[in-house]
C-alpha positions in Angstrom: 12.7 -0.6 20.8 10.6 -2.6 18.2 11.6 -6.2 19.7 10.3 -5.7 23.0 7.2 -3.5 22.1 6.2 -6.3 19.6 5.9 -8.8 22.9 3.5 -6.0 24.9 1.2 -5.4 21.4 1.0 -9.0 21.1 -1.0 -8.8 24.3 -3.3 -7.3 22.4 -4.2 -10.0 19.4 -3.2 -12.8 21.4 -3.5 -12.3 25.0 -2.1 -15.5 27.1 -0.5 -17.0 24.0 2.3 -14.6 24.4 2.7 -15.5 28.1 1.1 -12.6 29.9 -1.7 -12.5 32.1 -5.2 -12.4 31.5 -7.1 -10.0 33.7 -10.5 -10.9 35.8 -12.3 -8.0 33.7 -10.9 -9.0 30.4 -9.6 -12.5 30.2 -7.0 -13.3 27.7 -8.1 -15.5 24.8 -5.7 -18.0 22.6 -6.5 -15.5 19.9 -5.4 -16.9 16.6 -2.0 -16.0 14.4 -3.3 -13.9 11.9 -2.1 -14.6 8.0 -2.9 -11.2 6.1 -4.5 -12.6 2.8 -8.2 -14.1 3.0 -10.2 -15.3 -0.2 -13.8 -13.8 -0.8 -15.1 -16.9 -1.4 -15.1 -20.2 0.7 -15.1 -22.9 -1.9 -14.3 -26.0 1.0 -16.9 -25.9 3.9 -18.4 -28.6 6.6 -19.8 -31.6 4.6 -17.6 -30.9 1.3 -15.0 -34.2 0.3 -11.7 -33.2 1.5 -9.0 -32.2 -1.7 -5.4 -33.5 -1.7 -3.6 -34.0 1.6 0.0 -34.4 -0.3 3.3 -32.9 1.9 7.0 -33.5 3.5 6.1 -36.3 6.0 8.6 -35.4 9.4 7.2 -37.5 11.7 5.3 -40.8 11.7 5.1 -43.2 9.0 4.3 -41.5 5.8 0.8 -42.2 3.8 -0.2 -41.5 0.4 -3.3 -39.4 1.8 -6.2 -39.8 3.9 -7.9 -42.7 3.0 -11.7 -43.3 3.8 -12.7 -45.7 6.3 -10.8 -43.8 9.5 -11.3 -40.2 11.4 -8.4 -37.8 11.2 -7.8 -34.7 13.0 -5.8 -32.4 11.4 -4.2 -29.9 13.8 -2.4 -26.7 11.8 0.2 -24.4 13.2 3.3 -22.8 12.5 7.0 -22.6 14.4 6.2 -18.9 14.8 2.7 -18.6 16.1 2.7 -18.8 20.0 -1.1 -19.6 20.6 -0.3 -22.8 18.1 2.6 -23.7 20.4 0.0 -22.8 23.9 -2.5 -25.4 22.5 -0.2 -28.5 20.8 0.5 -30.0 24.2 -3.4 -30.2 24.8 -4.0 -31.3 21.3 -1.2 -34.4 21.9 -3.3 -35.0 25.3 -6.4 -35.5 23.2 -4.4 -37.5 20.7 -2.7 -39.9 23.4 -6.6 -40.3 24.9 -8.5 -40.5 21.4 -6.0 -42.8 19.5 -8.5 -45.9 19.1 -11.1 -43.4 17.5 -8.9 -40.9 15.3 -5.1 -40.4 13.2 -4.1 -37.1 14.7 -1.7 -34.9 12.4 0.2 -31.8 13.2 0.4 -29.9 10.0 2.9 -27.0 9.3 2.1 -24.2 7.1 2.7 -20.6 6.1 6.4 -21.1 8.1 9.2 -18.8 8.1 11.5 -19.1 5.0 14.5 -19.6 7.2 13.2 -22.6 9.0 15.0 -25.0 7.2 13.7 -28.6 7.2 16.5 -29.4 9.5 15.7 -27.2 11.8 11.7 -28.2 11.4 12.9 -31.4 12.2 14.9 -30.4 15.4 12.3 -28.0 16.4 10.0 -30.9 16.2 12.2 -33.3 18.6 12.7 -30.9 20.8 8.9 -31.2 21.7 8.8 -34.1 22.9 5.1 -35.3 24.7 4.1 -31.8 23.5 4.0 -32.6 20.0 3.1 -36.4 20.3 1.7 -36.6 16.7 2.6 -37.6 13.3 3.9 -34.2 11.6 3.5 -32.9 8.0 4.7 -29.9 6.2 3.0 -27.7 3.5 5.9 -27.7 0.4 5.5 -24.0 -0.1 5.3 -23.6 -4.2 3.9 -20.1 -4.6 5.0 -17.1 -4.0 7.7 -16.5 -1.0 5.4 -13.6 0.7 2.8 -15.5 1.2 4.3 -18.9 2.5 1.8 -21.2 0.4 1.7 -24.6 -0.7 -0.9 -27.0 -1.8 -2.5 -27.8 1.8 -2.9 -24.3 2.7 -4.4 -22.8 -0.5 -6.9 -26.4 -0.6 -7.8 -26.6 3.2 -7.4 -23.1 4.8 -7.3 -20.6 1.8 -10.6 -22.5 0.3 -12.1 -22.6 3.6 -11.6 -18.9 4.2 -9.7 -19.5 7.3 -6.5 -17.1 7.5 -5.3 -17.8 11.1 -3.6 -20.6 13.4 -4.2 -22.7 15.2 -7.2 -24.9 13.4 -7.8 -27.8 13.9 -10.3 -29.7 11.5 -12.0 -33.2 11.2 -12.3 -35.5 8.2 -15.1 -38.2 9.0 -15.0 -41.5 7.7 -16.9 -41.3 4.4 -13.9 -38.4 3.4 -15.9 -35.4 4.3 -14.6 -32.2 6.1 -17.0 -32.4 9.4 -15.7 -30.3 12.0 -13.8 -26.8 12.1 -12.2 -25.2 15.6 -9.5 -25.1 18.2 -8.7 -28.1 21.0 -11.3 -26.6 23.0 -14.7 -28.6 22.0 -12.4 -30.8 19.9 -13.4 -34.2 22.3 -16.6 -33.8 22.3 -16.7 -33.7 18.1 -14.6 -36.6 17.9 -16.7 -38.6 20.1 -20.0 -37.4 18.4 -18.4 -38.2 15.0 -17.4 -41.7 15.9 -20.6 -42.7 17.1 -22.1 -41.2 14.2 -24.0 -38.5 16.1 -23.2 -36.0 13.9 -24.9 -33.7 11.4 -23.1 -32.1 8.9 -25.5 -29.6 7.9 -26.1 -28.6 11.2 -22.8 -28.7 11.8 -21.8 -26.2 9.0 -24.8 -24.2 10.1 -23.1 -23.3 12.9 -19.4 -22.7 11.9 -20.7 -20.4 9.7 -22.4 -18.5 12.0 -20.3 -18.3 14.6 -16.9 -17.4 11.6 -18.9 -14.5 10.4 -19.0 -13.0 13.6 -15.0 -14.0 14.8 -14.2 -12.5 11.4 -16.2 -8.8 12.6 -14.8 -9.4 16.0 -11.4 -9.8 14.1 -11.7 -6.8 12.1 -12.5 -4.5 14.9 -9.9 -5.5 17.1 -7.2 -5.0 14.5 -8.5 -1.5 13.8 -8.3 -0.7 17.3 -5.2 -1.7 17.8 -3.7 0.0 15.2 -5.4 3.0 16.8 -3.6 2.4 19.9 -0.4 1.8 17.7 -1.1 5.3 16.1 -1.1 7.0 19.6 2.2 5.6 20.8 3.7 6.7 17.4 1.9 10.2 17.8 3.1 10.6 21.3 7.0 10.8 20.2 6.3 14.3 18.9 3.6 15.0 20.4 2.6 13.8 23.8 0.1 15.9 24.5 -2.2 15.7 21.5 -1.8 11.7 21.3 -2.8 11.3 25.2 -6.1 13.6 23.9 -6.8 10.9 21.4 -5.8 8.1 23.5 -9.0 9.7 26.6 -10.9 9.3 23.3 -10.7 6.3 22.4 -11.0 4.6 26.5 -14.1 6.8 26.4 -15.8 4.9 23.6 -14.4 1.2 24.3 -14.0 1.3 28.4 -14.2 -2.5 28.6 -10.6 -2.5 27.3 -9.3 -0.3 29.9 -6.9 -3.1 31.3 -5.1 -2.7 27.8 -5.7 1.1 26.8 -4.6 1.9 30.5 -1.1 1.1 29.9 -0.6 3.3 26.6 -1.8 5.9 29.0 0.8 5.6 31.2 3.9 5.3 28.2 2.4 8.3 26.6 2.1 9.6 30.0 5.8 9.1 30.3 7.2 11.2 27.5 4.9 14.1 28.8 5.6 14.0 32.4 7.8 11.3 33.2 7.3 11.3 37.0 3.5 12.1 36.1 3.3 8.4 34.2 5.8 6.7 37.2 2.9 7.4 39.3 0.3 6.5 37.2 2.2 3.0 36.5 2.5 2.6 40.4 -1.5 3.0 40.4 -2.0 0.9 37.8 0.0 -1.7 39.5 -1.4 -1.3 43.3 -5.1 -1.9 41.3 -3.9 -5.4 40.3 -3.0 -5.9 44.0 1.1 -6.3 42.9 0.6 -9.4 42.0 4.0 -10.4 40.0 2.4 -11.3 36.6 1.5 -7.8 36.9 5.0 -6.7 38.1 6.6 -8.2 35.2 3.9 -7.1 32.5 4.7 -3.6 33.5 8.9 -3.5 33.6 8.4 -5.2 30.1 5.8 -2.6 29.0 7.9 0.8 30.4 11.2 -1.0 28.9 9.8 -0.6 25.9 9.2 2.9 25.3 11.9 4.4 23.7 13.1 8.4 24.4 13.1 8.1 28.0 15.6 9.0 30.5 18.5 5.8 31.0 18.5 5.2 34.4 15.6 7.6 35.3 12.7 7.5 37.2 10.5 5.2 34.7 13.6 2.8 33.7 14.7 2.3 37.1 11.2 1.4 38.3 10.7 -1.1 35.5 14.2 -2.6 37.0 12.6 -2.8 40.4 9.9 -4.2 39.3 11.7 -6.9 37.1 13.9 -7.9 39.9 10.6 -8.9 42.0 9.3 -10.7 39.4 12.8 -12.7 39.3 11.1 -14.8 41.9 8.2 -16.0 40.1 7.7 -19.5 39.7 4.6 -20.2 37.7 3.6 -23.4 37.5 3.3 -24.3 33.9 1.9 -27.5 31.8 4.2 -30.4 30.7 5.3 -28.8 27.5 4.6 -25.9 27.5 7.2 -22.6 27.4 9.3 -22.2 30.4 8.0 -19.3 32.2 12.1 -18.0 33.3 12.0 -17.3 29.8 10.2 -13.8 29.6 11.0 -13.0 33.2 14.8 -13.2 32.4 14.4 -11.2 28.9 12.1 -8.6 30.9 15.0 -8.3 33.6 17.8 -8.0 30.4 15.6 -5.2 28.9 15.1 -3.3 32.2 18.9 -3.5 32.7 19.9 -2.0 29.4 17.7 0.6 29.8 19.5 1.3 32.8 23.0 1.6 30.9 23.7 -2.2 32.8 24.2 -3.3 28.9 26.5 -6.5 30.4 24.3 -7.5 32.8 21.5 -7.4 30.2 23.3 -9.7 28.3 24.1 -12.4 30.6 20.6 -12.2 32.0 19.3 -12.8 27.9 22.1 -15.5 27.3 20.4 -17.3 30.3 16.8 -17.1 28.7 18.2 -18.2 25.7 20.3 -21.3 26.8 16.1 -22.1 28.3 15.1 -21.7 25.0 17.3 -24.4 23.0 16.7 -27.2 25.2 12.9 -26.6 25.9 10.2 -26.9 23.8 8.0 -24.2 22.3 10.4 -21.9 21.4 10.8 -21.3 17.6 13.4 -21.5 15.7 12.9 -17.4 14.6 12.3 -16.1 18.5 15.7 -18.1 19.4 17.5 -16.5 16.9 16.3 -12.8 17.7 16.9 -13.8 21.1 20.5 -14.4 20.7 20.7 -11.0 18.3 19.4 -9.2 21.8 22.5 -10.7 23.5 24.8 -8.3 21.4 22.4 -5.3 20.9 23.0 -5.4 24.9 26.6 -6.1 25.1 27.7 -3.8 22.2 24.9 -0.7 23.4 26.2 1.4 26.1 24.0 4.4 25.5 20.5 2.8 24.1 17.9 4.6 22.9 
């Protein structure tokens, strides 16, 4: 079941940006969107004059460029990218409280090819407060693969950035000054408009501190592919991919949280009762707390090759009717949080053979997702393909 395990592995590279819970051993970061290409060289860095800020203007009153004279803070994301969509209502609440000092621009890039500029434009309105900026869009020109236009290749791809969200600073004189996320982001402007600011200390820094993300990065993605290697191991052979999975907890315990529950699927195609049990422990250790609850049912619904309406299915349905419940309190913005706890329910359904049920409970989640913001224009789509996967799969597998 790709769709669904692609939620759980985004837990993984971008922890709470997918909507999950972070953990009091391993907290979940607002890990970056990653883009797959990354030049060798950065040819724009802190203290460099800013190149060509030329695009498809789709909110705010539309300006030749940035001229000098006037702080702007350039915030880039994408329709797709979750952790850009967790941090846009905080960078608007910096916007609203720094207007006097800065111009603060949302700047789309690297989007899907079938977000049309319609539906940019919609997606944008839906928004609201959460995206209370002036918008502008990259005019992809290159090739289709690699979503490109002229602000991406001269402010990210120069700047050897490949992930979303970034937010960046242009000081008065037309200089790059500042590179990060909305945390830390007040304190620069301020420093910057006073003209406390050092570039070359400033660039010092970033440096530092991207050359160490980047190995951070590189590791993570090659342990997660290990852990993706397991799970794909496991279908023919359980036994020989839970070796390698003891393995790898062995070397990298600190992940446990994570690594735990790949244990219990692979678990699950050995011994399904075997991995029931294990899942119940793992559970009862995060005191069944309903974040928890839910994380799970979405986790055992998507392992594929299990029993419909056995013991592992019908204890992620039990444990996404609990979670059913749960009202998390959420910022003014920000994803609705029924969302995911109706499409865990649909998924736990269908894997119980419930395939009508399932789709009602995903045409709910979806109605959510037009009218509220933070839902892209892709995941609604995909969301509404679920609706007749489940209504037209009496027997899913």
């Amino acid at each position: 079941m790709r769709y669904r395990l692609g939620w759980v592995l985004c837990i993984l590279t971008c922890g709470s940006s997918c909507g999950w819970i972070a953990h009091a051993d391993e907290p979940a970061a607002q890990a970056p969107a990653v883009q797959p290409s990354e030049p060798t060289v950065a040819k724009f860095r802190i203290g460099d004059s800013i190149p060509s800020f030329q695009g498809d203007w789709l909110k705010g009153a539309p300006r030749a460029g940035l001229e000098k004279g006037r702080i702007y803070v350039l915030d880039f994301w994408a329709t797709w990218c979750g952790a850009c969509m967790i941090s846009m209502p905080k960078f608007s609440e910096i916007a609203r409280a720094q207007k006097d000092k800065a111009d603060f621009i949302a700047v789309n890039i690297w989007e899907n090819k079938d977000v049309s500029r319609e539906k940019l434009t919609e997606f944008i309105r839906v928004q609201k407060s959460s995206m209370d900026v002036a918008v502008i869009a990259d005019v992809q020109d290159g090739d289709p693969k690699k979503r490109e236009g002229p602000i991406s290749r001269a402010w990210l791809r120069s700047a050897k950035i490949n992930s979303i969200p970034t937010v960046m600073i242009v000081d008065r004189e037309g200089r790059l000054a500042w590179i990060g996320r909305v945390e830390g982001l007040t304190e620069a402007i301020d420093a910057i408009h006073i003209g406390d600011w050092n570039l070359v200390s400033a660039r010092a820094e970033y440096e530092q501190q991207a050359t160490a993300s980047r190995a951070r990065l590189t590791k993570s993605l090659d342990d997660n592919q290990k852990l993706s290697d397991t799970l794909e191991l496991s279908k023919s052979d359980p036994a020989a991919a839970l070796k390698v999975l003891d393995e790898l907890i062995a070397k990298a315990p600190y992940r446990h949280f994570y690594m735990d529950q790949y244990r219990i699927a692979i678990l699950m195609r050995l011994d399904e009762e075997q991995g029931v049990e294990a899942a119940k422990a793992f559970v009862k250790k995060q005191s069944n707390s309903l974040e928890t609850l839910e994380t799970m049912s979405s986790w055992i619904s998507s392992i594929d090759g299990l029993k419909t309406s056995g013991p592992a299915y019908t204890l992620a349905l039990q444990w996404s009717e609990a979670s059913l419940n749960n009202k998390s309190d959420r910022e003014p913005g920000s994803r609705d949080p029924r969302v995911q706890t109706l499409m865990t329910h649909a998924a736990a359904l269908w894997r119980n053979g419930l395939g009508e049920e399932a789709a009602a409970e995903q045409e709910k989640a979806v109605a959510i997702m037009k009218h509220e913001p933070g839902f892209s224009p892709g995941w609604v789509a995909e969301s509404e393909e679920r609706v007749k996967l489940y209504r037209d799969s009496s027997n899913p597998k």
